[in-house]
N, C-alpha and C positions, 0 to 999 in steps of 0.2 A: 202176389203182393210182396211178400219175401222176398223174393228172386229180384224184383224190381229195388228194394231198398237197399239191396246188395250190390246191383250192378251202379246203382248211382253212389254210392258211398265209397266203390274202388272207381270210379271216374274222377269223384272229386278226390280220392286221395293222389291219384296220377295227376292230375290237374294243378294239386296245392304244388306236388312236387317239382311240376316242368315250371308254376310259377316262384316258387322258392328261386328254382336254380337262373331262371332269366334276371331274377331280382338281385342275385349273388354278382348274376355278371355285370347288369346295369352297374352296379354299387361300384363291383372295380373298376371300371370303366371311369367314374366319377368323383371316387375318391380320391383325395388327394393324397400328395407324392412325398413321404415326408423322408429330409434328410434329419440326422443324430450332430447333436452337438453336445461335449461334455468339456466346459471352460471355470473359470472361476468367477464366478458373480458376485460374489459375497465377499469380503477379506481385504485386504491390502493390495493384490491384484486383480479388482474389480472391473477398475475401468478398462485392463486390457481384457479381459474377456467379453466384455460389453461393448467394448470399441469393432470388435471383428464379427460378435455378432448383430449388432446394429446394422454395420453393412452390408454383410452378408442379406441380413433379411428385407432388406431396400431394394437391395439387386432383384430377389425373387418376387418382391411385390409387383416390380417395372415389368419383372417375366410374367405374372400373372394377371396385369392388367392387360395385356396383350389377349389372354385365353390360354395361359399356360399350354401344358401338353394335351391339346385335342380337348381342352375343357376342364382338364384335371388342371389343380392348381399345385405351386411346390411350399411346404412347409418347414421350415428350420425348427425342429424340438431342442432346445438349450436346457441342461440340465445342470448346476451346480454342483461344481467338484469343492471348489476351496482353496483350491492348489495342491490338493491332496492324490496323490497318485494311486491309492486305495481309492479311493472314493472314485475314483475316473474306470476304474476297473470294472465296478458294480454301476455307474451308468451307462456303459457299453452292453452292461445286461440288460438294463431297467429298457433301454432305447431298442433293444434287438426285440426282446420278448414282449413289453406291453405296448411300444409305440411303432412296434413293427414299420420301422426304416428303414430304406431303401440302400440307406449309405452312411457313412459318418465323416461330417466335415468338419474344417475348420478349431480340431483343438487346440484349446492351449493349455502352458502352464507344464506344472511337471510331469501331468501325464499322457502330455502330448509324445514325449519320446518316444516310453515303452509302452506303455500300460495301453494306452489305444491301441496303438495298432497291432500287439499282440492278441489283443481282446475281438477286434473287428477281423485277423486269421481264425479265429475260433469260430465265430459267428456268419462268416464266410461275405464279411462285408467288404466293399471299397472303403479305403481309408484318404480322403480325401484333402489338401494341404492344410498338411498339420503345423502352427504354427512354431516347429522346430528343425533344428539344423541339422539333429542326431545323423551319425552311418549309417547305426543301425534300420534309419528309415529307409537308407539308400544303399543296402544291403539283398545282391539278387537272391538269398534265402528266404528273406521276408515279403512274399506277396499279398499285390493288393493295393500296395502305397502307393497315391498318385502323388508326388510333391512338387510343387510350384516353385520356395524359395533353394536360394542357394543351401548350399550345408555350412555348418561352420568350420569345418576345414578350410573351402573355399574362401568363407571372411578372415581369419586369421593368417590365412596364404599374404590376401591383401592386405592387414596390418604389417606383414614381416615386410614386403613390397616397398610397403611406405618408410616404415621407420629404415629400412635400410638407405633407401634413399637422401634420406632426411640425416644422415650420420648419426645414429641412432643403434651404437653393438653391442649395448646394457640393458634386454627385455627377460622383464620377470611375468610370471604369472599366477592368480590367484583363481584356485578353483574348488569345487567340494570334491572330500573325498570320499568320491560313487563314480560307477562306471561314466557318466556325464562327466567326469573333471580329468579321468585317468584319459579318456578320448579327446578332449581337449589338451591336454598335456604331449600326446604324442603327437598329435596334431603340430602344435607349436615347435615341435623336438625337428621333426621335418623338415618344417618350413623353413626353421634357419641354418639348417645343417643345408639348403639349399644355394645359402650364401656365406658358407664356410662359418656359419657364429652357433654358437652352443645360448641353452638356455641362461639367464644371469641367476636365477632362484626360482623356486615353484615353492608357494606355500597354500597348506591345504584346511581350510573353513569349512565347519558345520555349516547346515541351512541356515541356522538359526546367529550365526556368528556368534558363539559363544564366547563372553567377555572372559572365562578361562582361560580361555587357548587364544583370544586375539593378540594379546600384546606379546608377547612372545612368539605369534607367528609373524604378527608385523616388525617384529626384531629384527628375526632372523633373514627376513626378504629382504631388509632395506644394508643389513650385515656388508653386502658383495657392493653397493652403492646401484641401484641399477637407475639408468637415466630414463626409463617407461614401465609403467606395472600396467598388464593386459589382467582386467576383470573377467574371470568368466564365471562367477559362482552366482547364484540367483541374486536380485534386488536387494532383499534386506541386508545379505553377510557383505553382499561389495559398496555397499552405505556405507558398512560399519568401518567396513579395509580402509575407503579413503578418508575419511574424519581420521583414523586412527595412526595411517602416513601423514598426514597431516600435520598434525598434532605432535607427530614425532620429530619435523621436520624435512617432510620427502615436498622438495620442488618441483619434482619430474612432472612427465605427462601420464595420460592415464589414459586407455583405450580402451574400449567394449564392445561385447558383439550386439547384434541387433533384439536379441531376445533377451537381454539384460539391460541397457541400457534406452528402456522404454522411458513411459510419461512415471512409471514408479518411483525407478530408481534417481530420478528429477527431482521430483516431489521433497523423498527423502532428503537430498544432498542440498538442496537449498542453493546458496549462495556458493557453497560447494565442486556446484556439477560445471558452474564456470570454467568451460577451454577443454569440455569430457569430447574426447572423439568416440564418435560411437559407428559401426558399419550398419549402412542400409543394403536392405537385398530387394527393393522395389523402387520405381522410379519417383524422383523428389516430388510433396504432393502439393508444394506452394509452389511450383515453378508456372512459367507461363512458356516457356521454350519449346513444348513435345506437347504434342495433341493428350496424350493422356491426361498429364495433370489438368490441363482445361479442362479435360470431360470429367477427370472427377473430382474439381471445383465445383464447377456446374452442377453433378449428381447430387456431391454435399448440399448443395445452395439449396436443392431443390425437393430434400429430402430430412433439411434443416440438423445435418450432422456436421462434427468439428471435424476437419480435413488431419489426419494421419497419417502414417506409415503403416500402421497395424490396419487401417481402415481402406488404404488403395490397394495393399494384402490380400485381404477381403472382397475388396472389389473386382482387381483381378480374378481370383481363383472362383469368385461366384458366378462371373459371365463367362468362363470357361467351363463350368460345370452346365450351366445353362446349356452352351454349345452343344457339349456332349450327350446330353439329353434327350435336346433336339434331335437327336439321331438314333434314336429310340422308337419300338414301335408302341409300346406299353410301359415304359420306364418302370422294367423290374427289375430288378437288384443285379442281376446277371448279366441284363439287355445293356446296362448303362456301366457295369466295369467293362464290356466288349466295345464301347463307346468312346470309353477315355482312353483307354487302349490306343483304339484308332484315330482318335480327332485330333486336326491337323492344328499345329500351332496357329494363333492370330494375333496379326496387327492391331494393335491399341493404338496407333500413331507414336509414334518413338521406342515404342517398346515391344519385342515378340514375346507374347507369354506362351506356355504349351506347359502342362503337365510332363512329369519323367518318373519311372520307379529309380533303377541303378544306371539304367543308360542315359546320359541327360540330351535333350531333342534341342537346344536353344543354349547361347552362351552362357554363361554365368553373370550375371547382375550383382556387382557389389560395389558400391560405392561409400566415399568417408564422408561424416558429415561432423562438428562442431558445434556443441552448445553455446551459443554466445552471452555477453553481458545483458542480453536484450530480451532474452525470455523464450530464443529462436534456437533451430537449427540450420547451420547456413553450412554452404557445404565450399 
């Protein structure tokens, strides 16, 4: 009788086991696929983290009402940074260790530069189009980084393009000074040493534009007379630069990169941002010309989002992540950086997207666009 309660108690314990582990597999099999997002949701730069991730997670909805990956559906976890590049730091943990993701996409903000994708090399994640310009992203020591937009080299390349064109041999620039402004500055140093012109002034702003140090650095930048000031210090400090040229008497133009002169730094500048050129690195998302913007009109229309720049951004890089997915057998962390790796660029209708680490696979996309009197950007 013994012998018998024995032998059925190690049956059922081999039994619990093989269903444990069947259950273990079912579960991966079914569970869903989640990417890391660490953006600003809160704060002054709200709407742009909200803007990328709104569509980002539209795209994945459209992907998983299909039946996502073989049943498994894909999930975006958004985590709240603030704009704080510490805090981006510690959701790269928060998203690797309790939310066990797959990938991290689509940050922004300040610690879309570094602090991501340093953090997703520790983690040994895909760091997926980050919404920045940085080298450092497009740097071959740093692996991992898929990035979709231009860099800001690339955009400033095309400011100098323009303004030389335009007779235009008095360009200053305004950046912080952090590694972000000293790479912007060389950048700039380049670009016009390409057409025999030297910088007109570089003046260098806290985040925070501090009313200390502003007037006297808008002194001394407008000192040499320069007939252009190229912004590249985050939203609030290049608010404060042009009110404060302004106000001093600067008529020139003003130019920006695509990651500073968003829906924020608008906001801010009011009546202001009037005549602000600012570079795009995705295709215009009010046009009716290239099959893209129709489709993501349409997508907008139909998924009741405000059509952006930050948000065709998003659009893009989420049906290419889709793509590369797709080409997964189990979409594990591994399976899908060998993915993006290999997935071939695609036609959007007017536009080839593809992912690049340091080698870029597709031309450069940069275009100037114009705040107008109207409330638009017209290009």
């Amino acid at each position: 009788m013994q012998r018998r309660q024995v032998l059925a108690a190690s049956c059922a314990a081999v039994l619990g086991c093989a269903g444990q582990r069947v259950f273990a597999q079912t579960s991966r099999r079914t569970a869903a696929i989640k990417l890391g997002q660490s953006a600003p949701l809160t704060g002054p730069m709200a709407a742009t983290g909200a803007a990328v991730r709104d569509c980002a997670q539209a795209v994945f909805a459209d992907f998983n009402a299909t039946g996502g990956l073989r049943g498994r559906a894909l999930e975006l976890v958004s985590l709240d940074d603030e704009d704080r590049s510490e805090r981006t730091a510690v959701n790269v943990k928060l998203l690797a260790a309790q939310h066990d993701v797959t990938a991290l996409f689509g940050f922004v903000g300040a610690g879309a530069h570094r602090a991501g994708a340093r953090g997703a090399a520790e983690e040994k994640l895909a760091y997926v189009a980050p919404v920045s310009g940085a080298q450092e992203l497009r740097a071959a020591t740093l692996r991992g980084v898929h990035n979709l937009r231009a860099s800001h080299v690339d955009e400033i390349a095309y400011i100098v393009r323009h303004t030389h064109e335009i007779g235009i041999r008095r360009l200053s620039l305004v950046a912080e000074y952090n590694p972000q402004g000293w790479e912007l500055r060389d950048g700039l140093i380049e670009a016009l040493q390409t057409h025999g012109q030297k910088v007109a002034s570089v003046g260098s702003v806290d985040a925070e534009g501090s009313p200390l140090t502003l007037t006297d650095m808008v002194a001394t930048l407008l000192a040499v007379g320069p007939e252009a000031i190229l912004l590249g210090a985050n939203h609030v400090a290049s608010a404060l630069v042009v009110t404060a040229a302004r106000k001093a008497g600067f008529n020139g133009l003003f130019y920006t990169l695509s990651t500073v002169g968003g829906s924020a730094l608008i906001q801010r500048l009011g009546r202001l941002a009037i005549g602000l050129s600012v570079t795009q690195v995705v295709p215009f998302p009010w046009g009716g010309s290239v099959g893209v913007s129709r489709e993501f009109q349409a997508f907008c229309a139909q998924h009741k989002l405000a059509p952006s720049f930050l948000g065709m951004e998003a659009y893009l890089a989420a049906n290419l992540l889709v793509d590369a997915l797709k080409g997964t057998r189990d979409g594990t962390a591994q399976q899908l950086t060998q993915a993006l790796d290999a997935a071939a660029p695609r036609d959007f209708g007017g536009f080839i997207g593809a992912f690049y680490t340091h080698a870029r696979r597709t031309p450069v996309q940069v275009d100037l666009t114009v705040y107008s009197a109207s409330g638009k950007f017209v290009r």
